[in-house]
N, C-alpha and C positions, 0 to 999 in steps of 0.2 A: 704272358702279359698279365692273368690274371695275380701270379704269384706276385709281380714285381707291383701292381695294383694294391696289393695286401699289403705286402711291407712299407708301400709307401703310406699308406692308411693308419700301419701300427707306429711308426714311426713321428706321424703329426700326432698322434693321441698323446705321444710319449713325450713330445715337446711342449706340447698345451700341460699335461701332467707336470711336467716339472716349472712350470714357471712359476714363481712365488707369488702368492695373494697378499694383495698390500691394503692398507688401511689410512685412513686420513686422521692425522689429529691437530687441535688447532693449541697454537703456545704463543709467547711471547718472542720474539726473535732479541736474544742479548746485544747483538753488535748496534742494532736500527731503533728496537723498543717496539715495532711496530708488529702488529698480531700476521700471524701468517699459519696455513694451512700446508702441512707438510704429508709426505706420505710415507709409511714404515711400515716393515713385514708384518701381515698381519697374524702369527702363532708371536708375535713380543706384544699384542694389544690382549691388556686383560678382559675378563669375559665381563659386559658390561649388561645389569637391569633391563628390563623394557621403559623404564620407570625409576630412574634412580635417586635416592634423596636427594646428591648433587644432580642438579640437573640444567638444562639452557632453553629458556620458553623465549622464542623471539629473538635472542639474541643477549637476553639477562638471564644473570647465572644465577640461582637461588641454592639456600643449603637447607635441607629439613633433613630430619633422622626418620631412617626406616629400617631397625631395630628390632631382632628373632626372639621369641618369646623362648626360651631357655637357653639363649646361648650369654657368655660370659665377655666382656668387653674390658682391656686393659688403659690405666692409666698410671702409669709411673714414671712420676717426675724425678729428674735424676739435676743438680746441679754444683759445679768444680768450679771455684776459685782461688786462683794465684794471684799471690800481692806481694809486691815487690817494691820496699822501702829504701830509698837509698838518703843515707845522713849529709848534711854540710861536709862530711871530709868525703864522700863518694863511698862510704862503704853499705852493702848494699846486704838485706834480708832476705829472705824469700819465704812465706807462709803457706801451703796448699789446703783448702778443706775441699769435702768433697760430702754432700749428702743426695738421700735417696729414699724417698716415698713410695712404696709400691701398692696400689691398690687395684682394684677392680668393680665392676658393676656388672651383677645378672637380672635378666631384665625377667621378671616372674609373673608380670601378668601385660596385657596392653588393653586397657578400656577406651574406645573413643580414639583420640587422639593425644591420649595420657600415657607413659611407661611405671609400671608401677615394678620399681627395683631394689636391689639390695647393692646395698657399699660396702665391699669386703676390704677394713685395714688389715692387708698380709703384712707388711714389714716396714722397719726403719732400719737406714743406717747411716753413718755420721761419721766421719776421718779427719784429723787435722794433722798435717807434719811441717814440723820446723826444723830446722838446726839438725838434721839428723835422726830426729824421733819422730814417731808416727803412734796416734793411741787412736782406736779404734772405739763405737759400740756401735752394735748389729745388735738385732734382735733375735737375728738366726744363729747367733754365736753365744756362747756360756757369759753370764754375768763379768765386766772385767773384775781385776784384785785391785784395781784403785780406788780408795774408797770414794774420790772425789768424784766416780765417772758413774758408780752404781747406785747414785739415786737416776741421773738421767735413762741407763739403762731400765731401771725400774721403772721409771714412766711411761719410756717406750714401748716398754716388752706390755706394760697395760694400755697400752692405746691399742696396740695390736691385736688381730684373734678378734677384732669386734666387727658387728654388723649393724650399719643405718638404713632404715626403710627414706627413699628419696623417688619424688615422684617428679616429672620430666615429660612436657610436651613434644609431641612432633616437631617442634620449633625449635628446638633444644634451651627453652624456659626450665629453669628449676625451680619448680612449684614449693616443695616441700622437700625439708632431711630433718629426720628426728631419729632419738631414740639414743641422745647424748650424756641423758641420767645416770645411764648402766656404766657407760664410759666410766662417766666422774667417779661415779662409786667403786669402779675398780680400781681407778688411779689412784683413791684416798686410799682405799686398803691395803694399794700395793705399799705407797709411799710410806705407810702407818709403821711399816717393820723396819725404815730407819731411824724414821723420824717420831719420837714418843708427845714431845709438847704440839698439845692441840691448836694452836695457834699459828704456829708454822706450819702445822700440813694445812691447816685451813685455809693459808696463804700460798703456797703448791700449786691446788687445786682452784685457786680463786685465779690465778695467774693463767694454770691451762683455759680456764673457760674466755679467757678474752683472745686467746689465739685460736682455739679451736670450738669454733661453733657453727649454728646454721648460716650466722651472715658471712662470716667469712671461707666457709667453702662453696656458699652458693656464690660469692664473688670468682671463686679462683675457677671452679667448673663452668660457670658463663665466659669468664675471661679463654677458658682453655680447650671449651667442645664446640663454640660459636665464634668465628672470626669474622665468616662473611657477612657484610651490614644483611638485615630483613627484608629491603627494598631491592637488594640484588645489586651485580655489578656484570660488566661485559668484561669477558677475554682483554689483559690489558689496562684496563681501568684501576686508579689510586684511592687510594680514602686513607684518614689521618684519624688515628685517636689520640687522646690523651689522658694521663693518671699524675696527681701528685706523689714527687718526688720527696716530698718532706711534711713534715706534722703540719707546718703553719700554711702549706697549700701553694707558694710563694714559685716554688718549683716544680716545672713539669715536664715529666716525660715523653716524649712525642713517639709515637708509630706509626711509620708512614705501610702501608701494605698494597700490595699490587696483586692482583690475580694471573699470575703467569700461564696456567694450564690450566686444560681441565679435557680429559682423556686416559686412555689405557687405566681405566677401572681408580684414577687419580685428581685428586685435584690440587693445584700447588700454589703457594702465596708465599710470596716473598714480604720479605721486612727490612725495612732499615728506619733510621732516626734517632733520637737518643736527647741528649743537653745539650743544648749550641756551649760553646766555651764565655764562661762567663768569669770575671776578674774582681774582686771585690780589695780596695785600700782603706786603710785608715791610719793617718798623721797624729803621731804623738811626739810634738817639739820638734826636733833631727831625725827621728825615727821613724819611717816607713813600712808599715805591714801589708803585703798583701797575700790576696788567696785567688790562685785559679782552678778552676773546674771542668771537668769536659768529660760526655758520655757519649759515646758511640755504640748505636746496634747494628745486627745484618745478620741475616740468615732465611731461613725457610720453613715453612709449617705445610702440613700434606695430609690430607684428608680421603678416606676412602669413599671413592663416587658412591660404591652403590646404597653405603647406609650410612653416609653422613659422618661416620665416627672421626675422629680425630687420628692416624696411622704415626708419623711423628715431626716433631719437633727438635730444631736444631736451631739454635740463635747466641750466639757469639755476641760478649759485652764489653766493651771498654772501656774503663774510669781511667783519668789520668787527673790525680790534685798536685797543684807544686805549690808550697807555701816559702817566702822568700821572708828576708828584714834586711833594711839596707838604712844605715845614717848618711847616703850620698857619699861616701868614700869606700865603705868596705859592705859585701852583701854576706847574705849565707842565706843558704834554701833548702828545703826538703823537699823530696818528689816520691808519690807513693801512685805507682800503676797498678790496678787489678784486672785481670782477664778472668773473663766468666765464660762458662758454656752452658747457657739453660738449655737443658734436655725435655720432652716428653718419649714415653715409649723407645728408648736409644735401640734399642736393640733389633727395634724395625724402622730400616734408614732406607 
């Protein structure tokens, strides 16, 4: 009796032992919309903070950054567009470009609630093919032989190899990026060995400083390490931004975003919005011009709970213009669609 006692004893330990430990995580439900609590093995739940920058106080989700004093954090923006021109007789084009930003931040000191770091430009690279051909420049690749392509790789390859001191609240505020003098000054010197008349490199250089400076990467790094509003949002919950689409402001691009997740060491936002379709005509005599427009987005952004960073980005673009003329008897129209994939970090999906 005692033996059959034992077995029976080794035998529950061995069933309790294998049962699977499960975990709860709370998402968005696709089909309802409506937030739900699910439960899933718990060795697929990543190991998560006591304390993590994404976090949920009460039931509002807030995002702060809590960022390792020598560890290295990637951002590389990667994005591919196809455009696809079809003429009044239906014969159709197709264009691919394709570029890629790869940079990084090591975070070299934390005072307060300040990150005091370095911005490492590792690489560019840049593709376009049409018709059969494809020209390349990379930075990680030899100068090309066409002369037309080795000033831009000469710019590139001087943007690259450089470092920005950039200073970054717990909030993920970017305080300060400096240290764009050395930049410029490499870019003129590089440029200097094709170009000899002073004037045009001076124009070069005056050209890089309106696309690459503090204001405009402190825009693109607020736009691309901060999504969640400041005030927080609940599992489920929308918020809408917006950016002009054009110089005169007239147009604008809408992002609508939802908090889908936030679990297994994740947190996930979705996006869609874009340009409602808009039509514009104009009558000259018998002749009618018009222009229509329309942007579609959708995709997802995902962020690592425990230290706020940004892990990646996937958002999928649609343009679709069709430009038509018509004298009331006969028309003819162009239609030019482009698909885009803006990427961050692609290589961690």
């Amino acid at each position: 009796m005692k033996n059959i006692a034992a077995l029976a004893l080794i035998s529950s330990i061995a069933l309790v032992s294998c049962k699977k430990e499960t975990a709860t995580v709370t998402k968005v439900d696709p089909k309802t919309g409506k937030t739900v609590t699910v439960e899933v093995p718990a060795d697929s739940v990543a190991k998560v903070a006591e304390n993590p920058a994404i976090r949920d106080s009460a039931g509002i989700i807030k995002q702060t950054f809590k960022l390792e004093k020598g560890k290295t954090y990637p951002l590389t923006t990667y994005q591919r567009d196809v455009k696809t021109m079809t003429d009044p007789t239906g014969k159709s084009i197709t264009a691919t470009s394709e570029s890629t930003d790869e940079m990084n931040f090591t975070v070299n000191d934390i005072k307060g609630n300040v990150y005091d770091m370095t911005l490492n430009l590792v690489a560019k690279r840049s593709s376009q093919s049409a018709q059969g051909k494809t020209i390349v420049v990379d930075t990680k690749l030899p100068i090309p032989k066409e002369d037309d392509l080795k000033m831009i790789w000469n710019i590139n390859r001087a943007l690259t190899g450089n470092k920005l001191a950039m200073k970054m609240d717990t909030k993920g505020n970017v305080i300060s990026i400096t240290g764009f003098d050395a930049v410029y000054n490499k870019v003129s010197a590089s440029v200097g060995t094709l170009i000899k008349d002073a004037n045009q490199k001076a124009s070069v250089v005056a050209s890089l400083k309106e696309t690459f400076n503090e204001k405009v990467l402190k825009d693109q790094f607020n736009k691309n390490l901060t999504i969640i509003p400041k005030k927080g949002v609940k599992i489920g919950e929308k918020w809408t931004t917006s950016e002009n689409a054009d110089a005169s402001g007239t147009v604008k691009v809408t992002s609508n975003y939802v908090l889908k997740s936030l679990g297994n060491g994740s947190a996930e936002i979705g996006v869609t919005g874009g340009i409602p379709k808009k039509t514009e005509k104009k009558a000259q005599g018998p002749i009618t011009h018009s222009l229509s427009s329309e942007l579609v987005q959708t995709g997802t952004i995902k962020f690592d709970e425990n230290t706020g960073w940004i892990t990646n980005q996937n958002i999928n673009v649609e343009t679709t213009q069709i430009e038509s003329i018509t004298d009331g008897k006969q028309s003819q129209s162009m239609k030019s669609v482009s698909k885009s994939s803006v990427m961050v970090n692609p290589s961690a999906k």
